[in-house]
N, C-alpha and C positions, 0 to 999 in steps of 0.2 A: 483262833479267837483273837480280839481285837482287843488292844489296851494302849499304854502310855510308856512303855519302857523305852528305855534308851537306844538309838538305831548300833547296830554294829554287826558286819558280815561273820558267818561262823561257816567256814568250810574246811579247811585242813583242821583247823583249830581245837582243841577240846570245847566243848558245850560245858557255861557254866551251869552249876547247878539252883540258883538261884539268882532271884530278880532281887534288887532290895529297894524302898524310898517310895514307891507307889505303891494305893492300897490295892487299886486292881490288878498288879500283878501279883502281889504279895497274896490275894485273893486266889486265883490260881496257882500260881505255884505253890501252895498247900493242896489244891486239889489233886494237881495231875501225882502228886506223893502214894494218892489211894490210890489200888490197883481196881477197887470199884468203878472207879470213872474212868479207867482206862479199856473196859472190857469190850464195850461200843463203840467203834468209830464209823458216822455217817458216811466218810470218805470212803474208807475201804469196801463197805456197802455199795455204795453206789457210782464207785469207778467205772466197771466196765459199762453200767449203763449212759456214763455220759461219753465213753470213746464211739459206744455206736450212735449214740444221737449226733453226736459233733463232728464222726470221723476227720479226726485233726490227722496231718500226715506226717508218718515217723521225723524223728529231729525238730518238731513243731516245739516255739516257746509255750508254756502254760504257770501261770503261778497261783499258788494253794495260797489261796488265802485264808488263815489262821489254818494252818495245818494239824493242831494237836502232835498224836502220837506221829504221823506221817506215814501210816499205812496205806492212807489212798494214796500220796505222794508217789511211793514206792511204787503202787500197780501201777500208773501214768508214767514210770519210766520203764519199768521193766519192755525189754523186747516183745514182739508181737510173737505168739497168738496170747501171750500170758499177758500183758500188758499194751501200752500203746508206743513206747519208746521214745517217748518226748521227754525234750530238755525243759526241766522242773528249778521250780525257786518256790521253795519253802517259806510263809510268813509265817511268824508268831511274837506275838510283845512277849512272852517267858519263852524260855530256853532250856528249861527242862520240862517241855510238853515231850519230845520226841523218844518212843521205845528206844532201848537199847540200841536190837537189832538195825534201828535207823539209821540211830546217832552214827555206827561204825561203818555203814553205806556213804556218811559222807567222806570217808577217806577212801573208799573201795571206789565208790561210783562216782568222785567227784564230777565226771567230764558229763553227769548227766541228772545229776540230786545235788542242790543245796541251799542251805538256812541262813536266811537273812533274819536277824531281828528287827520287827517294824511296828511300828503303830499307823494303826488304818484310820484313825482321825487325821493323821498329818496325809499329806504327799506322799505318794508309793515309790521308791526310787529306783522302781524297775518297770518296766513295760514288756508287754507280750501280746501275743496272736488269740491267748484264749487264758480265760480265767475259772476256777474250780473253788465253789466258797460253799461251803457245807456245814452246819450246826456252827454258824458265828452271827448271823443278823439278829435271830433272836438273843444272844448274850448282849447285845449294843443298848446303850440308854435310847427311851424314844427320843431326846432329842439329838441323839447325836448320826439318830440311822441316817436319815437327807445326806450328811457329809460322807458320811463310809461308805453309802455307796455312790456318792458321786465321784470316791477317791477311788474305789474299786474299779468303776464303770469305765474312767480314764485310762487306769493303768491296761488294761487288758479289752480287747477289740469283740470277743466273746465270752461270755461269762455263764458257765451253771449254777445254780445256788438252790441249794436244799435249805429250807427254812420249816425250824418247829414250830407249828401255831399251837402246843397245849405247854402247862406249864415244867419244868424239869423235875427231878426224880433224885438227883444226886446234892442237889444244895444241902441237904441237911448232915451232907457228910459233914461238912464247915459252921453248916447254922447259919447259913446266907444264901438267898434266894439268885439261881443262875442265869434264869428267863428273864431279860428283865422289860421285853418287849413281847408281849405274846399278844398277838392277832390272825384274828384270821386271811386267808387265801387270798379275798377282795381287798382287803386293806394292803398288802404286799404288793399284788396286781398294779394298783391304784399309785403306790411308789414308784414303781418303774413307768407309769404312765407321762408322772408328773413330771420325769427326767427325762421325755424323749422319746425316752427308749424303742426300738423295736422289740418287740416278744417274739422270738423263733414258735419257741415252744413253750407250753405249762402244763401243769399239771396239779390238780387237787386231790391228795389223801387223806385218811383221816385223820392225822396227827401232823400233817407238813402241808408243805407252798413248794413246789420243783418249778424253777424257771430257766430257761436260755432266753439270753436276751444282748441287745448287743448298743448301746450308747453313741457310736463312732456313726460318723457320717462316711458316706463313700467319699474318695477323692472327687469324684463328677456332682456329688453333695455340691461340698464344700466349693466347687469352681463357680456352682449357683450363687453363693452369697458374695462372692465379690460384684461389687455394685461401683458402675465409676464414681471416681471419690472428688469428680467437679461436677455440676448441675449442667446439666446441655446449653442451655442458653448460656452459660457463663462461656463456653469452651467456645460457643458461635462468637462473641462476642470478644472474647481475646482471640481468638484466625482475624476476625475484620479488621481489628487496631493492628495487627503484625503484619499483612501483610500489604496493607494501604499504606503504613511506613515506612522510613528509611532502610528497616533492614528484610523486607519484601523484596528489592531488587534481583539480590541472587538468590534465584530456586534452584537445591537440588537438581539434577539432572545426571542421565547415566552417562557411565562412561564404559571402555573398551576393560576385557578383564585382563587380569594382570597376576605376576607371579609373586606378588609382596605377599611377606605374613603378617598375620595382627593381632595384638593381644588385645584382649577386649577384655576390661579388669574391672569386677562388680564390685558390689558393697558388703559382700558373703563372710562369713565369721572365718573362713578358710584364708583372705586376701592375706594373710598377716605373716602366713606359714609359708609362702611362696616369693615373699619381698626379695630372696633374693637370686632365685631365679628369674622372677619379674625385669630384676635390673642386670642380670648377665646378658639376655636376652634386648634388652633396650641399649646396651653397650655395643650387641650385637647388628644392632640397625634396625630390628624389629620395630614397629610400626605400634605403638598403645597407644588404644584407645578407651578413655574411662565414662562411666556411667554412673549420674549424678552422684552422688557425694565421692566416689571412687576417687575424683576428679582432685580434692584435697586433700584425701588421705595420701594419695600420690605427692601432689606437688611437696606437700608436707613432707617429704623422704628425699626431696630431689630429683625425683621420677618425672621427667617433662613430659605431658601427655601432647601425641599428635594430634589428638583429635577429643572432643569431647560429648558425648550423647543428651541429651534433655528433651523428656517427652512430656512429663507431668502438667497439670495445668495448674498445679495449686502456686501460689505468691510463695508460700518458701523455699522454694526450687531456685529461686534467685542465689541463695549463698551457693550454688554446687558450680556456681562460675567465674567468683572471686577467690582470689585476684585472680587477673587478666595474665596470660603466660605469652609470654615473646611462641610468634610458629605456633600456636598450637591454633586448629581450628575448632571453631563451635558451632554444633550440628544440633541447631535447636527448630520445635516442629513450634509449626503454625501455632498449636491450639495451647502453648504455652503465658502463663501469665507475661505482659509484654516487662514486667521488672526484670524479667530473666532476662531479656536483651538490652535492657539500662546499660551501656558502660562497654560493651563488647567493639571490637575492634569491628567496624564496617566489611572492611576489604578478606575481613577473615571467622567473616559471622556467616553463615547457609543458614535458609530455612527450607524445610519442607515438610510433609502434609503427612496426616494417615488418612487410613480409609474409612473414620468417623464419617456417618452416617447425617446427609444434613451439608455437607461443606461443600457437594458437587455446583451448585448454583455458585456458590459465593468464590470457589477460586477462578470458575470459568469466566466470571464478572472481569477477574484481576490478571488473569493471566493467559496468553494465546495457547499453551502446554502446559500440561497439568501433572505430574510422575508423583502421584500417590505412594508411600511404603504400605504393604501388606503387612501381617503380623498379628503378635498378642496384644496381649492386656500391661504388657509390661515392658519398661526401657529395654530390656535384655530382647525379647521376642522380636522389638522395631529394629535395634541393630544389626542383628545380623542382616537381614533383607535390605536395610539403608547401606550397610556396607559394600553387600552384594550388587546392588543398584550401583554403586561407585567403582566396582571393577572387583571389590579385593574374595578371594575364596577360603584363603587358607586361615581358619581360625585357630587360638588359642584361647580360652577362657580360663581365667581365672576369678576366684571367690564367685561364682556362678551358683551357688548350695542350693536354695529354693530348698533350706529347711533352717532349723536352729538348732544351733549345740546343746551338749545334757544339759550346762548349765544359762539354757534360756539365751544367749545371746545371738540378737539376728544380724547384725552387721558386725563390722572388726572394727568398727568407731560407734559413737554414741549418734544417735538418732533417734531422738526424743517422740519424735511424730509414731514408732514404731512401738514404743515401751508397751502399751497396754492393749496390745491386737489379742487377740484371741488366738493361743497354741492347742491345735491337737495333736494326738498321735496317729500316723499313715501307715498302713502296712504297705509296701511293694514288695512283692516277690520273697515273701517271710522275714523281709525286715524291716523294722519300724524308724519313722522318723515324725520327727516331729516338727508342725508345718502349720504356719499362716493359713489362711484362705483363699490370700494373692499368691502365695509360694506355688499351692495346689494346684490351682490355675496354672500357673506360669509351665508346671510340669507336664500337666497335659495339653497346653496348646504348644510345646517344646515339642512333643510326641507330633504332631501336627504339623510342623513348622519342616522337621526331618523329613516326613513322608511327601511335605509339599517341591522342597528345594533342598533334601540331602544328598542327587545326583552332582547339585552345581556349587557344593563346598566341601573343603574338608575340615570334620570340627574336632577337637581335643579338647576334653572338660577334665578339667585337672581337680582333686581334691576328692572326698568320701561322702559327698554331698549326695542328694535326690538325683539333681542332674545328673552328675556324673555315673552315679549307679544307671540311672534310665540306659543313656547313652549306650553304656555297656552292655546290656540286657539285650537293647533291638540290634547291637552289632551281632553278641552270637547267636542272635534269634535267626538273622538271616544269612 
């Protein structure tokens, strides 16, 4: 059940016996004292029926939201055929909701039972594959249901929820009323509608609301909503000013391939953690090349980039190439704002082109050869292929993530244009990250990008990123 206490993990730890300072905990933790209110628990009822609805697969995350005693807790870890054998995280805002017999599971079972203290109005600071919330929606004030379970619906990618539609039985143990939301089936339904939601399954009885239902967008969802973030006409219209200009003369073109390596160093929350392998390796003779803002965060350390990438077309792409670095080149595409080329060194400025849909007329106009890069939606995705175009095979990536760290940060410098994007959480292969809608993209046309041209490079994604998990996956996939 859901309240206001203070967050703090309980696993080895003794479980206090009391909440203090809040009335709604102080409100329960008088209840769960009666062994009356303890006699029922929904969860332990209704376990095995949500392991065959959901068949989750053993070692699968799942967290109890508002767990009480944690007797359903317990059957969702317990091994199969008694249980489902899933890794369990217990919520509850009071800490002596859980039986005995529980409490002592958290030092027996730790590696697969345990109690976090949380409150379901705030952020849940765990995430999971599947969620179990039983006899809590109706204890929440009507206004604060819309938030708990928009917090619920975050945290975990599937969710069951037994909801009472009549009024409670045990309030007058306290002389306070426990229901303090009671509606009907339609009205529940009609919440999760408002959120989204898909509905697996429902169910009406005559005392409850049984729902699965699932909030999360697929990764191929969320690749839908990235939308280019310059108007077409704007993007035609800076190609024309670029490459009718002075710095139009040198187009990209291929070259013979070669045995160089190249570090290709993104804007990834991970760059920060590899500085100085980055620079053993550039000591080394290796070849970096950075990808707009990379490009500062480096020079900023003394890291001289060989080369520099810029595909964007938006006007503040221009600071990702000041100042000007002695030797280094800048690999800036057509459909850039032309202030990105203000100031760059002619004889060591290349432009070339994507395969933006719309420019076939207009470069043919401008140029007798045309060498198009293929790719994504993303600096990182054109890179490799433009480097590929220029001879080089052997990659190295770093800060490459195409996710955000726990604590919300998407790049390893500040990048104000990125602050307020919309984060969700991705399952891959039962683990969660949490990911942009350009990150998502970027990971599945990465998946793309390999099966197009992963004969004619070799790639290294360094760090515990999206990426680098992908990478790994299709290596021992085949």
């Amino acid at each position: 059940m859901s309240g206001t206490g203070n967050a703090g993990f309980i696993g080895q730890q003794a479980v206090v016996a009391t909440d203090q300072g809040n009335p709604e905990a102080l409100k329960y933790g008088e209840m769960w004292k009666h062994a009356e209110y303890r006699q029922v628990a929904p969860g332990e009822q209704l376990a095995q029926d949500f392991l065959k609805l959901a068949s989750p697969k053993p070692g699968s995350n799942i967290i109890d939201f508002g767990c009480g005693t944690g007797r359903g807790a317990f059957i969702l870890a317990l091994d199969p055929p008694f249980g489902g054998g899933l890794n369990v995280t217990m919520l509850d805002f009071v800490s002596n909701c859980l039986d005995d017999d529980v409490r002592d599971m958290l030092k027996t079972q730790a590696h697969t039972l345990r109690f976090l203290k949380a409150d379901l109005e705030k952020s849940i600071p765990v995430v999971a594959e599947y969620g179990y919330c039983t006899d809590v929606m109706e204890h929440i004030p009507p206004d604060k249901v819309e938030r708990v379970l928009q917090n619920i619906l975050l945290a975990a990618q599937h969710v069951y929820f037994s909801i009472s539609t009549v009024d409670d039985s045990c309030g007058k143990l306290i002389g306070e009323p426990l229901h303090l939301t009671v509606q009907p089936f339609e009205w529940w339904e009609e919440q999760f509608k408002k959120l989204d939601c898909v509905i697996h399954w429902s169910k009406k009885t005559n005392d409850g609301a049984l729902f699965y239902v699932t909030a999360w967008q697929t990764g191929e969802d969320l690749a839908k909503t990235g939308i280019l973030n310059t108007e077409e006409e704007q993007v035609v219209k800076n190609v024309n000013a670029n490459i009718n200009g002075p710095y139009g003369e040198q187009q990209v073109h291929p070259f013979q391939v070669n045995e160089a390596e190249v570090m290709i160093v993104g804007g990834g929350p991970s760059t920060a953690l590899y500085e100085e392998e980055i620079r053993e390796k550039r000591a080394a003779g290796v070849k970096l090349v950075t990808l707009n803002g990379a490009y500062n965060w480096c020079v900023g350390r003394g890291l001289k980039p060989s080369a520099t990438v810029v595909v964007d077309a938006r006007p503040f792409n221009a600071r990702f190439v000041k100042p000007v670095v002695d030797d280094c080149k800048y690999l800036i595409a057509s459909q850039c704002d032309p202030s990105v080329f203000e100031g760059l060194p002619l004889d060591r400025t290349f432009i070339w082109h994507t395969t933006f849909d719309g420019l076939d007329d207009l470069l043919k106009m401008r140029y007798k050869y045309v060498f198009p890069v293929p790719g994504g939606s993303t600096v990182l995705l054109r890179a490799i292929p433009l480097l590929r175009m220029l001879g080089f095979k052997k990659f190295h990536l770093y800060g490459c993530d195409s996710c955000v760290t726990v604590d919300g940060e998407h790049h390893a410098y500040e990048q104000k244009e990125n602050d307020n994007a919309m984060v969700v959480p991705v399952v891959v292969g039962g683990r969660v990250f949490s990911c942009t809608p350009w990150m998502v993209s970027q990971a599945h046309e990465m998946q793309d990008l390999i099966r197009a041209i992963g004969e004619e490079i070799e790639l290294e994604i360094y760090g515990d990123g999206l990426l680098a998990y992908i990478l790994k996956a299709v290596a021992e996939r085949d």
